[in-house]
N, C-alpha and C positions, 0 to 999 in steps of 0.2 A: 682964300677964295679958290688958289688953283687946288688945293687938298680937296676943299668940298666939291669940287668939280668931278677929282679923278675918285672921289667916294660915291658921287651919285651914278655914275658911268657902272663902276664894278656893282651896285645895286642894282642897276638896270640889265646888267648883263645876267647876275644871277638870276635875278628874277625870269629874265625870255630864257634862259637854260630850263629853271624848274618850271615854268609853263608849258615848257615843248615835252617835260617829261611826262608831266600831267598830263598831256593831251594823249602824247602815243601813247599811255595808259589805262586813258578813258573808254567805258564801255561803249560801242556803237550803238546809234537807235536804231531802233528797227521799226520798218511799216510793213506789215502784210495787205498787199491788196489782192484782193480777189473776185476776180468779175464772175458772172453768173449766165453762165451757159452761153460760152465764148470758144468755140471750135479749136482743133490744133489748126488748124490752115485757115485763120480765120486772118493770126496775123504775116504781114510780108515777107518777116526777117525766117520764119516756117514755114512759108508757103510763097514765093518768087512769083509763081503764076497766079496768086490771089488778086482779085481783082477788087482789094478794099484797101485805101490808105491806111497804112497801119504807122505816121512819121515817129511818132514818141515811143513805141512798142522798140521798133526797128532801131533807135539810137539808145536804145536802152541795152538793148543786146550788145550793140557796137564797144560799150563802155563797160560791161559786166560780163558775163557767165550764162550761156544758152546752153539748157538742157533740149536734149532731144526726143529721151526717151522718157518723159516724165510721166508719174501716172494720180489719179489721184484714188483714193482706196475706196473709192464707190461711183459710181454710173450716173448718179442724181442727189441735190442738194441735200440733206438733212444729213446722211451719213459720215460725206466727204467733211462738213464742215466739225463734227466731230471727230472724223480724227486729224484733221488737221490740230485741234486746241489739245486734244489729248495724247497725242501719238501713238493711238491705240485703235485697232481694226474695228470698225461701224457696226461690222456683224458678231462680237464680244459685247454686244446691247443687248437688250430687250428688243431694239429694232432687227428685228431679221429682213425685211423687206420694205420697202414703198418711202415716204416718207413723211415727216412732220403736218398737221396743217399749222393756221394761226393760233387756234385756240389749245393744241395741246397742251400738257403737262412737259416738263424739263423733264430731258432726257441723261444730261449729266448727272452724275450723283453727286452728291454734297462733296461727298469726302475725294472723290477723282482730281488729281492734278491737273493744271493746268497750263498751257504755257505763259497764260496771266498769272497764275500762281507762280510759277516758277520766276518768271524775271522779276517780281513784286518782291519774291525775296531776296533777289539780286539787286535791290535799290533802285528798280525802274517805276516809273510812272506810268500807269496800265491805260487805255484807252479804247472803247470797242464803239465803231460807227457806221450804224447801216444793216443790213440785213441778218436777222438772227439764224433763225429756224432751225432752233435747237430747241424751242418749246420752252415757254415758263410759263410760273402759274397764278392764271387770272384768280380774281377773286369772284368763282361765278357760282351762281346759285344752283345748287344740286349737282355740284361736278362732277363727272363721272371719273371715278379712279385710272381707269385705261388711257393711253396716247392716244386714241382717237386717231389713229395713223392716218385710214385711210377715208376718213370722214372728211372730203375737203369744202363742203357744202354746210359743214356744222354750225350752226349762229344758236350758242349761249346765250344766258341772259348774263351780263356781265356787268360790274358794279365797277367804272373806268371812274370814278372818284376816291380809290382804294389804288396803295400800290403790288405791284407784283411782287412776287417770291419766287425764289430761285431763279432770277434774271441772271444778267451779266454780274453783275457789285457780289453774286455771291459764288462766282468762280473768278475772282483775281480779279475783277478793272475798277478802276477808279473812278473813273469814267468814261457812262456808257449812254448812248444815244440814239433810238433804231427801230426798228420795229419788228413785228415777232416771227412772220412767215416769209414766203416770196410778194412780191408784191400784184401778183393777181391772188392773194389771197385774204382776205376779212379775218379779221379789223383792221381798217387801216387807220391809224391809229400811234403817233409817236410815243412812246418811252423816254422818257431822261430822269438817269440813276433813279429805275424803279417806278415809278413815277408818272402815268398818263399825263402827257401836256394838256390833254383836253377832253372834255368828257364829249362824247359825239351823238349829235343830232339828227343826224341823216344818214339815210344810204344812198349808195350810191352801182351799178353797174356798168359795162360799158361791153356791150356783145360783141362786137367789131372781132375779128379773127386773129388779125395783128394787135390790135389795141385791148384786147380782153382781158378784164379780171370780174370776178364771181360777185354779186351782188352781195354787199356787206355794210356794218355804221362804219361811218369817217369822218373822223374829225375837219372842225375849217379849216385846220390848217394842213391841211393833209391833200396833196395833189399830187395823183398821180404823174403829170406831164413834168410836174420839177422834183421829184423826187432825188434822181441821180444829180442833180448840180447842188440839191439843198442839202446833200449828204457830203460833199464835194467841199462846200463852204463852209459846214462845222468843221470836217478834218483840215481845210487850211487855216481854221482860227485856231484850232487844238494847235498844230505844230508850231503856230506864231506866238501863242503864249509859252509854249513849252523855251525860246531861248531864255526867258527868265527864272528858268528852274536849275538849279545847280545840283542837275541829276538826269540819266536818259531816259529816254522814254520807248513806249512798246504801243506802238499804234496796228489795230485789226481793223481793217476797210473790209469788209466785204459789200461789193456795192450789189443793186439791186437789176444790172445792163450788165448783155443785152437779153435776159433775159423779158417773159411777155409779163405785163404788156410794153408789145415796142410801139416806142412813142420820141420817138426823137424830138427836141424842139425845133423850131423854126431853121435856127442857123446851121441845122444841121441835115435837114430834110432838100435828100435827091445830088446831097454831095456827093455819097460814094459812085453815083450812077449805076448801081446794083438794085438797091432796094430797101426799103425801110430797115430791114434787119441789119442791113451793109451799113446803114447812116447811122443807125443805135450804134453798127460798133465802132462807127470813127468820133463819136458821141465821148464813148467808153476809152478809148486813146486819148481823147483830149484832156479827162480827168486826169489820167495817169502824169501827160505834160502838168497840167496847173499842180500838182503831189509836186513832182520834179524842180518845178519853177518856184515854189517857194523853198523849198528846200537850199537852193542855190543864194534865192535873195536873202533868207534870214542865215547865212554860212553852215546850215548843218551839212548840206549835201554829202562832203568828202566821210563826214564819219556817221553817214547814215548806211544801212542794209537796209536797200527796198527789196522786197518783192513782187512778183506780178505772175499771176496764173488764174488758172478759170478753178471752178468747182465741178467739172463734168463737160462732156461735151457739146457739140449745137443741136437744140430742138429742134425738131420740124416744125416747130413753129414758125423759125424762120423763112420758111414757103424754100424748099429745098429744087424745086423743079425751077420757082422763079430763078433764081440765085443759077443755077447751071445753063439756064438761058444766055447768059453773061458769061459763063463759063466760070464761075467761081464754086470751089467746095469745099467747104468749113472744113469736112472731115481729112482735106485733101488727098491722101494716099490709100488711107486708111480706112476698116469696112464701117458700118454704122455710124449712131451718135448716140447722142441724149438716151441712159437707161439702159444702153448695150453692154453683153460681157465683151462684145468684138473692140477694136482696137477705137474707134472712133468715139465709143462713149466713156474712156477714160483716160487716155492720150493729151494733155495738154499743155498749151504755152507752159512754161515755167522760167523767168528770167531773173537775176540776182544781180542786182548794182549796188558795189560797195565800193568806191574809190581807193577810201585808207587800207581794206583789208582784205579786197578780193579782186584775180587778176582781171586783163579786161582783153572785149573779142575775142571771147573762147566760146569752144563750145564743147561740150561733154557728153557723151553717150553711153554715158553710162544707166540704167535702169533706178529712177527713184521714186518714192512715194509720196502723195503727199501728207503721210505719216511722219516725214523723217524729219521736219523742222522742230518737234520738240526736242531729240536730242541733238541738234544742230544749234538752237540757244541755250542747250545746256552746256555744250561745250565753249562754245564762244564765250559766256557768260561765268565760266567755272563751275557749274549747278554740278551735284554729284545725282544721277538718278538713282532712283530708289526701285527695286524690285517690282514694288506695283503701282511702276509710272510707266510710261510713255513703251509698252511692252514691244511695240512692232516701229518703234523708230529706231534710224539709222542717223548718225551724223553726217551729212554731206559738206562740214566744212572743209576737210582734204580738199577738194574738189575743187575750193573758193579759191584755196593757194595754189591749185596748180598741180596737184599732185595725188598720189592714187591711194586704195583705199583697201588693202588686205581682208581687211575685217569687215566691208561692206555687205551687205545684202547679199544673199545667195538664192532665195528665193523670195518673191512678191506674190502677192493675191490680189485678185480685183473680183467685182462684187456686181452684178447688177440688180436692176428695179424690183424684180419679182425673188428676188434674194438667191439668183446664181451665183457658182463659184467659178474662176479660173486662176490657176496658178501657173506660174512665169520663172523658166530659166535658165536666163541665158537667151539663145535665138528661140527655147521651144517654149510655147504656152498650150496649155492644158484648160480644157472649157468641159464642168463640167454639167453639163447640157447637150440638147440637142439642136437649138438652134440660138436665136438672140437673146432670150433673158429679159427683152426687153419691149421695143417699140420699132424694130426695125424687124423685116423677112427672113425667114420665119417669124413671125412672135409664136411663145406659148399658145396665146388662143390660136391660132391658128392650124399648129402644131394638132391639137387637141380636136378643133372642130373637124378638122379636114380630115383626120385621123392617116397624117403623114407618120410615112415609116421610115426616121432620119435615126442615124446612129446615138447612141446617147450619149455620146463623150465626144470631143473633136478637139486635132491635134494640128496645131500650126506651127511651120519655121519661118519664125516674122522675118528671118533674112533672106531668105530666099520667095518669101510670100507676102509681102506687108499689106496685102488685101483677103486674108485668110479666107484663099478660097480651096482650096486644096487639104481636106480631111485625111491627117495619114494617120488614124488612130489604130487601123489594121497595121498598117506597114510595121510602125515603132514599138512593139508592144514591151519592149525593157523600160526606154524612156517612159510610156504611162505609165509602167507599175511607180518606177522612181515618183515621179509626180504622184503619183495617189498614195507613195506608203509618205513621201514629206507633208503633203496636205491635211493627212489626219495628224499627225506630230504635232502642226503647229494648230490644230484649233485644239485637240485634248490638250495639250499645254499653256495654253491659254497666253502665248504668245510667241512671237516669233525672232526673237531677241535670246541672247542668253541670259540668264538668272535661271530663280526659283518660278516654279511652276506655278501659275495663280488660275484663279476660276474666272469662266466666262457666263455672262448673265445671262437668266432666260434659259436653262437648258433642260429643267424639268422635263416640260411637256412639248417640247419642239424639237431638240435637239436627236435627230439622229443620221452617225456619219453613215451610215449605210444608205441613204436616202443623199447624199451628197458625193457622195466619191465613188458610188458602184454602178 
């Protein structure tokens, strides 16, 4: 008896040895969450003097990796969220400007990687919940071949008893559950793997300023007011079935808050004592805890990588005058929002909590995109990229361990609404325009109607100016040439990564750099 005692002891011992090995072995899961047109100063742990609770943003930070300077590679939804899946700059599309509606056509191509592709072949379990608006393709009567960009009013005749093609199940997920545009946009209408949950009876609009979305069919089960918590409760079913999988998983949240319409529920309306837009985003916090909270109760937490960032920065929707009433401002420092090439429309939170594998209460300022997560699960993952993958990503895991990054980024681009350029580096960014790009003073129209005589290029040193207010495109004229001879480099090269030189789409009949960098 005392043999089989000290045999089951040394069993037990081997065994918690080779399980500790297996663990610190095991791949991390990873969640992408990403809110929807959520300010850099929208949350606390960025903004001190913001006047919106921001408690689970703020302890998220505490426990991981705050980026400072983070950016995302376009101004407004449809773009940013391509390249975040591809790690490839939004304006190497077909889309040179504006963005998706509901009914468009799929903007990825078939054959373009993915980072659901990519961790799918790392042995992950793929998962996409919540807000598309990358465009897939209805089954609709007389479809017009074109994206329909800027058609956001469009109402097809659609056959929502058919499922979609080129959804999510045919760029890497396994499972995908969401719907196609933002959510003031028609159909409203869920998706599951492909698949309309329902065929829809009615339409529905709602004109209200804050509460607005465009009159379109919508399913019964389809409500606007629960949208974000109904998207909230699939992803904590997914992660709670997922502890029965003997394998990680890759969850893409992009929720549909605080972007319009804002509609806070009840338990959440007149907390932030700001204002509707303030309550959507303590709304938008709360999801992030309930992510956190199960995370913790089913034991992934320690070997999960969450993410948490916006897609662009705050609309005026948000009633921007109310909100500074209070004294709070989304953009906090920084000039514009929503659409801008300036600092405020692509500027955003970016937080990374990884217990097992990335330090914590840091924070980094270094400049990154939000291009660079594809080769950031390539590396964590061991993925080898391939020439014509993820061509404008950078790996920022250095950065998770503590440590720096020689071969980082050297120069970034940002993009806005109306398909502006600016490129970025170091303190100096390069706008090649003359004023916003976007939705902010100047805009284009304005520029145009008023027949203002503004320089056509402007030059900011975000350290010395982080409200670029101060044009020294005369002053600096070596620094712009440098920016304007790197800027055409990297789009005729059709990336901005080293490899082999690949083509960028759409270039026939639109592309020319003299019309961009002159």
């Amino acid at each position: 008896m005392y043999r089989t005692l000290i045999f089951t002891l040394v069993i037990l011992f081997v065994t918690s040895c080779t399980k500790g090995k297996l663990y610190e072995k095991k791949q991390p899961n990873i969640i992408y969450i990403l809110a929807d047109d959520l300010g850099y100063g929208d949350a606390q742990c960025y903004n001190p003097e913001g006047k919106i609770p921001t408690p689970n943003m703020d302890d998220m930070a505490n426990n991981g990796v705050r980026f400072t300077d983070a950016h995302t590679s376009s101004a407004v939804c449809t773009p940013t969220r391509y390249g975040i899946l591809t790690g490839r700059y939004n304006w190497r599309t077909s889309l040179k400007s504006f963005v998706l509606s509901g009914y468009s056509k799929a903007l990825i191509k078939p054959h373009r990687t993915t980072i659901a592709d990519l961790l799918k072949q790392q042995g992950y379990s793929t998962a996409f919940i919540g807000k598309w608006h990358l465009g897939w393709d209805w089954d609709i009567e007389k479809a017009d071949t074109s994206l329909n960009k800027q058609i956001l009013d469009l109402r097809p005749k659609v056959d929502f008893s058919q499922p979609i093609k080129n959804g999510p199940s045919t760029y890497g997920f396994d499972y995908s559950y969401g719907f196609c545009g933002s959510l003031d946009m028609p159909p409203y209408v869920w998706v599951e793997n492909d698949m309309p949950t329902m065929v829809p009876r009615k339409e529905t609009v709602n004109e209200d300023a804050k509460g607005f979305w465009r009159k379109g069919v919508t399913s019964n089960d389809f409500n606007h007011t629960d949208i974000l918590q109904d998207v909230t409760n699939r992803a904590v079913c997914y992660i709670k079935k997922q502890t029965k999988q003997n394998k990680p998983f890759f969850l893409y949240l992009p929720l549909p808050a605080p972007h319009t319409p804002i509609l806070p529920t009840t338990r959440f309306m007149g907390k932030s004592n700001t204002n509707m837009y303030g309550d959507f985003v303590m709304q938008v916090d709360d999801v992030l805890g309930q992510i956190r909270k199960v995370l913790a109760e089913t034991g992934m937490y320690e070997n999960t990588l969450l993410v948490f960032t916006s897609d662009n920065g705050c609309s005026p929707k948000a009633n921007l005058k109310e909100l500074a009433t209070v004294h709070h401002y989304p953009s906090h420092i920084y000039r514009g929002g929503k659409a801008d090439i300036y600092e405020g429309g692509h500027r955003v939170p970016f937080i990374i909590e990884w217990p097992n594998g990335a330090i914590k209460n840091t924070v980094v300022n270094q400049t990154i995109c939000s291009t660079d997560f594809f080769a950031t699960s390539a590396e964590i993952t061991g993925y080898t990229v391939k020439d014509n993958e993820g061509e404008d990503s950078y790996s920022i895991l250095p950065f998770l361990k503590g440590k720096t990054n020689e071969d980082f980024r050297k120069y970034t681009v940002h993009h806005s609404l109306n398909g502006s350029f600016a490129i970025r580096k170091g303190d100096w960014k390069l706008c090649f325009c003359p004023g916003s790009g976007g939705w902010s003073d100047p805009t284009p129209a304005t520029i145009k109607n008023q027949h203002l005589e503004l320089p056509p290029m402007q030059l900011f040193n975000l350290k010395d100016d982080p409200g670029e207010k101060n044009n020294l495109v005369e002053k600096y004229p070596v620094i712009v040439n440098e920016l304007k001879v790197s800027m055409e480099k990297i789009i005729l090269d059709g990336r901005s990564t080293a490899g082999v030189v690949q083509n960028n789409d759409g270039m026939d009949n639109w592309w020319q750099i003299e019309t961009i960098i002159n």
